[in-house]
N, C-alpha and C positions, 0 to 999 in steps of 0.2 A: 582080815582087812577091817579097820575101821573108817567113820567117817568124822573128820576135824574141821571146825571150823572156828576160827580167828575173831576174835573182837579188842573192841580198848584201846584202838586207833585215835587219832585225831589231832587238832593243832594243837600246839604247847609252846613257849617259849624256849630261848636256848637257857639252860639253866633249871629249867623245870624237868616234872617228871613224868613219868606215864606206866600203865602195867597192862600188857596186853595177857591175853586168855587163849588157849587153847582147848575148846572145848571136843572129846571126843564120845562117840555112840560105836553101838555095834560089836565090836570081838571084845576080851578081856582087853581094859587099858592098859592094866598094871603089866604086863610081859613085854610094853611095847618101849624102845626108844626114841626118844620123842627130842625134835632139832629145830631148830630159828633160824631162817634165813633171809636175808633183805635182797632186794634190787630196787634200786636206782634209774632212774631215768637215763637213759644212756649209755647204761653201764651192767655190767655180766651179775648172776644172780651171785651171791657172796655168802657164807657160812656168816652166823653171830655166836650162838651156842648152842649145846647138846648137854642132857641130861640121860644118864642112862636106865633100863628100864628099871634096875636094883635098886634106883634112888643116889646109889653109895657115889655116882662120880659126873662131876660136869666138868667141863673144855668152852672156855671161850675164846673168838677171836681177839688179840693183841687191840686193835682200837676199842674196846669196847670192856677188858677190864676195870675192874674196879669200880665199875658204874652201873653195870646192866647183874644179874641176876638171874639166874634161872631156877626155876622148883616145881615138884609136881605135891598134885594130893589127889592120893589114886583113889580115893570114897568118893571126890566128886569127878573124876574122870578127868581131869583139869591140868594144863601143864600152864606154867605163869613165868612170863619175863618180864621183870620189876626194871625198868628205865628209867635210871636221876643220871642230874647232872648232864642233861640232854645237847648234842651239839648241834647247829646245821648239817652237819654232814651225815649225820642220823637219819634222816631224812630220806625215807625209803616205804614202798610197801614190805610189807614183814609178812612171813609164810610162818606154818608150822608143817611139819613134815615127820611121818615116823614110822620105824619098822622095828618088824616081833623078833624080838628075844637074840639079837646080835650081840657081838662078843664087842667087849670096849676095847677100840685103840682107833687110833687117829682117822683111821678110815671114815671116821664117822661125821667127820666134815665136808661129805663130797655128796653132794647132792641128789647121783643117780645112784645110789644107794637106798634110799627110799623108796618106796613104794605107793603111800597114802600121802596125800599133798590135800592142805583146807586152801580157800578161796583166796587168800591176804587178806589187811588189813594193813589202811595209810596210815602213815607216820608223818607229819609235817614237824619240821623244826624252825620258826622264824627266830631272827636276830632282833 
């Protein structure tokens, strides 16, 4: 088990950028796979991406290609989702979420599959 906690939140315009952090302590980082996920005000928690713990493969959700980013650098324990081209609909708190040494496939967008969950961190997007 490690412990993760989120930062890099905060207002932006739509059009701008943002790079949130995930920071983790405690068990080795490097074996773990580490996932992003938002919720919205109103609305069910949501997959954004997954990076697996090999480095070698990420899955993002459909809204959020080609603009969001996901990367790790496991010397500083650190998983990173790079956010341009920012929408209102972005606009969410954002978790990170991650468990040890799981085999990659799709499964890996479902939330109770995780184990270790950080605090979140706001996301605001204005127009």
């Amino acid at each position: 088990q490690v412990q993760l906690v989120e930062s890099g939140g905060g207002l932006v315009q739509a059009g701008g950028s943002l790079r949130l952090s995930c920071a983790a302590s405690g068990r080795s980082f490097s074996t773990y796979t580490v996932g992003w996920f938002r919720q919205a005000p109103g609305k069910e928690r949501e997959f954004v991406a997954v990076i697996h713990w090999s480095g070698g493969n990420t899955y993002y959700t459909n809204s959020v290609k080609g603009r969001f980013t996901i990367s790790r650098d496991n010397a500083n324990n650190t998983v990173y989702l790079q956010m341009n081209s920012l929408k209102t609909e972005d606009t969410a708190v954002y978790f990170c979420a991650a468990e040890e040494m799981i085999k990659w496939s799709l499964s890996l967008t479902i939330a109770t599959i995780y184990g270790c969950w950080g605090q979140g961190t706001q996301v605001t997007v204005s127009s």
